[in-house]
C-alpha angles and dihedrals in degrees: 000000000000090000126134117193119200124205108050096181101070123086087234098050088054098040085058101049089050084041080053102049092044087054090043095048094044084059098039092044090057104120085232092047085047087057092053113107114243129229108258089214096047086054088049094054096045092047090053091042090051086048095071121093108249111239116199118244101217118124090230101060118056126199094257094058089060086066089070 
């Protein structure tokens, strides 16, 4: 889970990184993975990191188009 793909842009790259999540919910979905505890800290991360606004990563839209 640990995973980082480069390369965002290419069809395969994406197609691994969904490849990857789907792999990743069908364990953590597993009634005896969903009874492990969680790390606090690692929550507290992912909910900070989910708390960002996504910006998109195309050439043709900059940061400063997404305020209208």
């Amino acid at each position: 889970m640990g995973q980082q793909l480069q390369g965002w842009r290419s069809a395969s790259a994406q197609r691994a990184w969904l490849s990857m999540l789907i792999d990743t919910m069908e364990e953590i979905s597993r009634p005896e993975r969903r009874a492990e505890p969680c790390d606090g800290q690692l929550l507290a991360a992912l909910r900070a990191q989910l708390a960002r606004p996504a910006l998109p990563r195309t050439p043709y839209v900059s940061a400063y188009s997404l305020r209208n």
